[in-house]
C-alpha positions in Angstrom: 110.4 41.8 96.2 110.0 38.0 97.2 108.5 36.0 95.0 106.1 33.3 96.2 106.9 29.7 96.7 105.5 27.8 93.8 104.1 25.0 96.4 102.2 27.8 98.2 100.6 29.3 95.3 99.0 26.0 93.8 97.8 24.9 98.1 96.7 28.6 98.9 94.1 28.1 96.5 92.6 24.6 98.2 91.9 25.4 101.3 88.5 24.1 101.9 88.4 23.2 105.6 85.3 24.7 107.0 83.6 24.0 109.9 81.2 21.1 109.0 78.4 19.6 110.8 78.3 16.1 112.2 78.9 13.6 114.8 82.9 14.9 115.4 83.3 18.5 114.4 85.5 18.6 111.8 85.8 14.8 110.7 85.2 14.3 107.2 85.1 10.7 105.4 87.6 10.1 102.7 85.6 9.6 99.6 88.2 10.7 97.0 91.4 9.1 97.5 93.6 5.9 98.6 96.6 6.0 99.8 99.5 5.4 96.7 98.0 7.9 95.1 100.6 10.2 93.4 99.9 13.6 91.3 101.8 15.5 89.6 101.0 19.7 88.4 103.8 21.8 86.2 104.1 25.6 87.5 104.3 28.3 85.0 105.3 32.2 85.6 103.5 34.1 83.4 105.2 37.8 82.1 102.7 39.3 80.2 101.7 37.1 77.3 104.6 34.5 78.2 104.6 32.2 80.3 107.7 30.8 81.6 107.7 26.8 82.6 109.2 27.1 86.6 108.6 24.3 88.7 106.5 20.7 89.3 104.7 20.4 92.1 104.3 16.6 93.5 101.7 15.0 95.9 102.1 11.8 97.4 99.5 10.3 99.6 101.1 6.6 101.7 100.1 4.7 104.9 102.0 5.2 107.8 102.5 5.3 111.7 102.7 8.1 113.5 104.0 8.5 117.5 101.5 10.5 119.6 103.3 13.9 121.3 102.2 15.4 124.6 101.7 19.4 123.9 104.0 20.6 127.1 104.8 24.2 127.3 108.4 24.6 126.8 110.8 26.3 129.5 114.5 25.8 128.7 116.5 25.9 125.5 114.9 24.8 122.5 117.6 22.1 119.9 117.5 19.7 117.6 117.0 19.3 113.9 113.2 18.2 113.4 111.7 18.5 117.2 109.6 20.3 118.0 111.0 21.1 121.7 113.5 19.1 122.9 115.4 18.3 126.1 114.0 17.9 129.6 110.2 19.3 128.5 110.1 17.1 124.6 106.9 15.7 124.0 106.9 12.4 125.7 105.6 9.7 123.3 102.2 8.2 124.1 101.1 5.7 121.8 101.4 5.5 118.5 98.5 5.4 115.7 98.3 5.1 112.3 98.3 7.8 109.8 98.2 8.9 106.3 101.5 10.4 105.5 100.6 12.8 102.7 103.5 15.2 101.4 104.1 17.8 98.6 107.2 19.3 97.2 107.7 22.2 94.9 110.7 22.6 93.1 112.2 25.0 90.7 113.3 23.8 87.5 117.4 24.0 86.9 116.6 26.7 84.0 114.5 28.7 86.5 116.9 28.6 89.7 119.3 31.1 88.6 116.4 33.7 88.9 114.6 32.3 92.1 115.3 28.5 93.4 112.3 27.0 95.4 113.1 23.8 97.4 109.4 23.9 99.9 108.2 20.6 101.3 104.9 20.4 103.4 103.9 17.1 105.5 101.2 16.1 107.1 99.9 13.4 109.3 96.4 13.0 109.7 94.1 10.5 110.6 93.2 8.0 108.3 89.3 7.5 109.4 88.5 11.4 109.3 91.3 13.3 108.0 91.7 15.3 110.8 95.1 16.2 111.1 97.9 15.1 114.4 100.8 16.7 113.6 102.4 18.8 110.2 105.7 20.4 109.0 106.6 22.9 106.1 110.3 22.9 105.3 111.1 26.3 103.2 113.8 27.1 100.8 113.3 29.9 98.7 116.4 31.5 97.2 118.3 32.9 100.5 115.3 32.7 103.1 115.2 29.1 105.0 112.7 28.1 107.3 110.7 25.3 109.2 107.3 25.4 110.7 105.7 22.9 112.9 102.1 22.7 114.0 100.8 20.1 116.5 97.2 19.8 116.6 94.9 18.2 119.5 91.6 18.0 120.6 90.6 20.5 123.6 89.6 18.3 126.7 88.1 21.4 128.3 85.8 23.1 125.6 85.3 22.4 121.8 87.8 22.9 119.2 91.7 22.4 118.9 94.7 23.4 121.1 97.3 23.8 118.6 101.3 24.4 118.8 103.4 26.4 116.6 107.2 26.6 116.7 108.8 28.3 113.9 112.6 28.0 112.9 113.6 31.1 111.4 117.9 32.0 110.3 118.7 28.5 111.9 117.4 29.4 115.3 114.3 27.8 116.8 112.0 30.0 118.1 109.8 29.3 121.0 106.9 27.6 120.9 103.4 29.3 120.8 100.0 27.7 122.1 96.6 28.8 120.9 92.9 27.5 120.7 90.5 27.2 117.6 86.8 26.7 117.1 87.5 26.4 113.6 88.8 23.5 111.2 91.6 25.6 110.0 94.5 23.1 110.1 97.6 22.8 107.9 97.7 23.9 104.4 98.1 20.0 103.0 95.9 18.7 105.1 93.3 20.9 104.2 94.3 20.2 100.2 93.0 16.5 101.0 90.5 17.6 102.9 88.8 19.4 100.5 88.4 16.4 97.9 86.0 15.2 100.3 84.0 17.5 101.8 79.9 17.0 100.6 78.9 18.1 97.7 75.8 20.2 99.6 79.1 22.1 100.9 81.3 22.7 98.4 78.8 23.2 95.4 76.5 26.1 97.1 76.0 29.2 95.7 76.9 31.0 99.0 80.0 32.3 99.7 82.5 30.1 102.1 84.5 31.7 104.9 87.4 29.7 105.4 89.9 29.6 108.3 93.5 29.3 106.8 96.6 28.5 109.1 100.0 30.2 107.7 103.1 30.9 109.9 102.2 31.2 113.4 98.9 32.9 112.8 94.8 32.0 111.2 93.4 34.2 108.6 90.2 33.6 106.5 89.6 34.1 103.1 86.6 33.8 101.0 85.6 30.9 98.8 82.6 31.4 96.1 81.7 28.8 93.4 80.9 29.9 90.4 79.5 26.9 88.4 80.1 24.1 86.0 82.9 24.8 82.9 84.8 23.0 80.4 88.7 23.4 80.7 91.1 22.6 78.2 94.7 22.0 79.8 98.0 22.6 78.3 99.0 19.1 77.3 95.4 19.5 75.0 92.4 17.3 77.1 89.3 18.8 78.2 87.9 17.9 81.5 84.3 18.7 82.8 84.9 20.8 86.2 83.4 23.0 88.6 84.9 26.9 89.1 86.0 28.6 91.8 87.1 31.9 93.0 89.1 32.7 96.2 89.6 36.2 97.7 93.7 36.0 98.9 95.2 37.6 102.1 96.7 40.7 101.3 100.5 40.9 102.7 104.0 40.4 100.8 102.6 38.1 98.1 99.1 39.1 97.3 97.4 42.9 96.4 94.0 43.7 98.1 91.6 42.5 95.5 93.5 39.7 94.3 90.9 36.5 93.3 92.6 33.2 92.8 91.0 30.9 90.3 90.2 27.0 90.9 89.3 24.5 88.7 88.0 21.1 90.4 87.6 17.9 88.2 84.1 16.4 88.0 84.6 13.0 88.7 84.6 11.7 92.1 88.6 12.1 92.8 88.0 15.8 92.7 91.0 17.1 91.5 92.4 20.2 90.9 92.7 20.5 87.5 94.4 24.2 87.1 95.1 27.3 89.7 95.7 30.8 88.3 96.4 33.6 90.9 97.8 36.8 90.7 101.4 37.6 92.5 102.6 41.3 92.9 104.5 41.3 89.6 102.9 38.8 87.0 100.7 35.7 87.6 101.3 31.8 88.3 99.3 28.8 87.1 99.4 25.6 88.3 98.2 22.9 85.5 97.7 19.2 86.3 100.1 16.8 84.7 99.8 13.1 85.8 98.3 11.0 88.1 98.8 6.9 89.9 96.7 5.1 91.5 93.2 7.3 91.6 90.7 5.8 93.8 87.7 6.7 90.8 88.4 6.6 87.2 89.2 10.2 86.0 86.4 11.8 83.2 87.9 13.8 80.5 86.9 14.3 77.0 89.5 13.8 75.2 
């Protein structure tokens, strides 16, 4: 049986990105973060009543420019290392813009590789004003299974919502590219990670259960979000953080049972950061439990 990515287990449980109301659908202001920000979450497996210290995950959050693509079906061959189609049809470069460059990496610890190594990476460039997302890429490496997916996402100019393009590299072959439409917000997993900090509190803090559009592979699925309340959390390294509780319903395939809930804890403060994810895998659990983190845009409240 595969065992998750450790990167995709603490993000599966932060996707946030409903549809929101306002001026721009989907455009959210970035109350909760600056770019230098760094944090930093260790990744246990848990076997019964031990749990077995596997990874880090790391997010990184920096200013940057990004090079606008056209979204051109493709016809001939598709090459090249990181393009997303290449050759006579590659997306000609319009202008360029600039772009918060956020990334996350999840890596197995040495100790843990001999039984599963994990080398993921997910990127995302999204606008800086309202976190809408241009362009993302997740880079897999999980024991023998490599792959690469690439989502470019783009306003409709003929009806509301987001023309989107997929093209998945699977056993060092490119596939070809796939174009669909959306109504919802369902972008990129990292994207939506970010997102989430920021959506309104009205939002995020009511008692009725969330819908949310999540984008994996070449496909959208939804899941369901419901807050529970305020609670106290005490994390590993021993300091107690006010936070807010969350559970998420999971999709059911090669990772997740039907039933599975995914717990969230959110910090307080006005950085809103996961504190802690615990979700059930086929055989055991993982939790993801904050470590560090530079250059917050509020002061972090703890209690200790």
């Amino acid at each position: 049986m595969k065992i998750p990515s450790i990167l995709y287990l603490l993000v599966a449980g932060l996707i946030m990105a409903q549809n929101l109301s306002g001026k721009e659908p989907c455009s959210l202001q970035n109350t909760s973060f600056n770019a230098g920000e760094k944090i930093r979450y260790q990744v246990y497996y848990n076997i019964g009543f031990i749990w077995i210290a596997a990874g880090v995950c790391d997010f990184e959050a920096k200013m940057t420019t990004w090079t606008a693509k056209t979204m051109i079906p493709k016809t001939g061959p598709v090459t090249g290392k990181n393009s997303l189609v290449t050759g006579k049809n590659s997306p000609a470069p319009l202008n360029s813009h600039p772009a918060l460059h956020l990334k996350a990496t999840g890596v197995t610890h040495k100790a843990y590789d001999a039984f599963f190594t994990v080398r993921d990476t997910l990127e995302s460039y999204v606008n800086p004003f309202n976190l809408i997302p241009y362009e993302s890429i997740k880079y897999t490496h999980e024991g023998k299974w490599h792959g690469q997916d690439n989502f470019l996402f783009q306003p409709s100019d003929t009806s509301e919502g987001w023309n989107i393009r997929t093209q998945l590299k699977r056993k060092g072959v490119w596939r070809d590219p796939t174009f669909s439409h959306t109504k919802d917000c369902g972008f990129d997993i990292i994207s939506s990670v970010y997102r989430m900090r920021s959506i309104p509190d009205s939002l995020l803090f009511s008692k009725q259960a969330i819908r949310i559009p999540v984008r994996l592979d070449d496909g959208q699925y939804d899941v369901t979000l419901s807050y529970k309340g305020k609670a106290l959390i005490k994390l590993r390294r021993g300091n107690t953080y006010y936070a807010h509780y969350f559970e998420l319903s999971l999709v059911e395939g090669t990772v997740f049972k039907r039933g599975d809930v995914l717990k969230l804890w959110l910090g307080n403060d006005p950085n809103r950061l996961p504190l802690q994810v615990e979700s059930p895998i086929r055989v055991g659990s993982v939790k993801a439990v904050f470590e560090r983190a530079e250059n917050l845009r509020h002061v972090q409240e703890k209690l200790n």
